[in-house]
Each structure stands twice: as C-alpha cells, then as structure tokens.
C-alpha positions in Angstrom: 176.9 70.6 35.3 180.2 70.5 34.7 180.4 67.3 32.7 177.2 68.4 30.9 179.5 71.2 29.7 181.8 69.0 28.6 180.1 66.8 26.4 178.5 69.6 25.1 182.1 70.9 23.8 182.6 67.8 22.9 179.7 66.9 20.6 180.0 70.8 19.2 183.5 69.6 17.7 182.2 67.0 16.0 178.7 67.9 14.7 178.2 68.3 10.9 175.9 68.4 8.1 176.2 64.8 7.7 173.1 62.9 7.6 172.9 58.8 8.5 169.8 56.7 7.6 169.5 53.2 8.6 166.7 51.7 6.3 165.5 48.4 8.0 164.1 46.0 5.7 162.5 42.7 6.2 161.9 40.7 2.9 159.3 38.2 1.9 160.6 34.5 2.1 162.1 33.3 -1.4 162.7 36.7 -2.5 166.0 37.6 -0.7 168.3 36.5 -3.6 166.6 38.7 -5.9 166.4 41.3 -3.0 170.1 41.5 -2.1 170.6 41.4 -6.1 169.1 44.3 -6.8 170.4 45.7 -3.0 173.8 45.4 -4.4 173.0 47.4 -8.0 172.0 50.2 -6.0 174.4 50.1 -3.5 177.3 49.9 -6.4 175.7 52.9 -8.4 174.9 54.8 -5.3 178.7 55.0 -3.6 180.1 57.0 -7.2 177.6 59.7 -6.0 179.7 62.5 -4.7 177.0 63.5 -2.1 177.2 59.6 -0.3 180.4 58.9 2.0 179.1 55.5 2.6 176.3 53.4 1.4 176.4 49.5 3.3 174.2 46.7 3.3 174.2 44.8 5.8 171.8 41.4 6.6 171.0 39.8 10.0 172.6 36.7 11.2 169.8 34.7 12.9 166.9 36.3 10.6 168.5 36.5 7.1 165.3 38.1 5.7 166.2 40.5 7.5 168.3 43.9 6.1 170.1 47.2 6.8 171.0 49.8 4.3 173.4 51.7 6.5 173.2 55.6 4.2 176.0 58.1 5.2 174.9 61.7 3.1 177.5 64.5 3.2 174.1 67.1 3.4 170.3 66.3 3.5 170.4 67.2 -0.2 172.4 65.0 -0.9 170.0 62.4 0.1 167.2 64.4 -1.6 169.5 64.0 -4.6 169.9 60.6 -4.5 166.2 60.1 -4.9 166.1 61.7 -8.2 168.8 59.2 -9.6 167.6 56.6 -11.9 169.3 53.7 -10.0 167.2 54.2 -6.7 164.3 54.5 -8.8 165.2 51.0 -10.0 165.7 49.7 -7.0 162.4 51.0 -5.1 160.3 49.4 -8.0 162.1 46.4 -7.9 161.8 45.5 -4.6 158.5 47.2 -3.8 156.8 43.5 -4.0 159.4 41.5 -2.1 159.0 43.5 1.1 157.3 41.0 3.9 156.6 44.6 5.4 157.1 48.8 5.0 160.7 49.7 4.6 161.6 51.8 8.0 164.3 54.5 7.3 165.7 56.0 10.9 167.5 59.1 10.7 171.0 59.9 12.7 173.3 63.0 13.0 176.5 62.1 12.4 178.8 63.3 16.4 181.6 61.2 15.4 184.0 60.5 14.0 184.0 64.5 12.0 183.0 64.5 8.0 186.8 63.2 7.1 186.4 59.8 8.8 183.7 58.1 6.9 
C-alpha cells in the first residue's frame, strides 16, 4: 500500500498535458526511399510547429521496411492542429500507396521526464 502511494506521488509530479504517439509503419518493398523522403519533409516542417516538442523517425534494424514516427504534442490540440497543416496533408497522400499495411498510431501520456525535458 504503501509503495502504491508512493508511485502515485510520484507519477502525480510528473503528469502533463503532453500527448506521445508512436505511428508504426511498414512500407511496401521498393518504396522505402521515397517513403523516408517524404518521412523526412514532414518531419522537418512538422518540428517549427510550436505545439510539437519532438517529432523522430526512426526505422528498424533487421526489417528496414519497417518505421516509427515517434510524435511528442505539448496538448491533444496540438496534434489535432497538426492535422490541419498542409505538410501532413502532403505526406498522408504521398505515402497512402506505399504502405505494405494500415499505419497504427499508439497513444502515450507523457510521466517523465516533466514538459521541460523533451
């Protein structure tokens, strides 16, 4: 009980409005050049918004179709916002025919480190 307490405090002190969304993405073969170039045009255009602390792309070692946009939001609209923005809407119709499958965003609160360490 009393380290359920604890942790409890501890996650309290670090809970914010942050939003995290890990969008897992696995590309049809021959189109992840053109995937990770227009991965990149979003990525560049999306970390000037004010509402994103963090926008990374990462790819997998032993599966290199395979991706992970790694999307840190200071709010939920924020991410709403970024939606609207003509450089997403690039992106998504860009890549919409070189995904092997569905895009799968997963959403995370952000416990730590607080808002001023991303």
């Amino acid at each position: 009980m009393v380290l359920r307490r604890r942790l409890a405090e501890a996650i309290g002190d670090h809970r914010s409005d942050m939003l995290i969304v890990h969008v897992h993405v696995q590309v049809k073969p021959g189109q992840e050049d053109a995937f990770v170039a227009a991965t990149l045009e979003n990525a560049r255009n999306s970390v000037q918004e004010p509402g994103i602390a963090r926008f990374d792309v990462i790819r997998e070692t032993a599966d290199r179709s395979r991706f992970v946009l790694v999307e840190v939001y200071r709010s939920p609209e924020a991410a709403l916002r970024h939606k609207e923005t003509a450089h997403y809407a690039a992106w998504r119709d860009a890549v919409a025919d070189m995904m092997a499958a569905p895009r799968n965003g997963v959403k995370y609160e952000n416990l730590f480190p607080a808002d001023e360490g991303w």
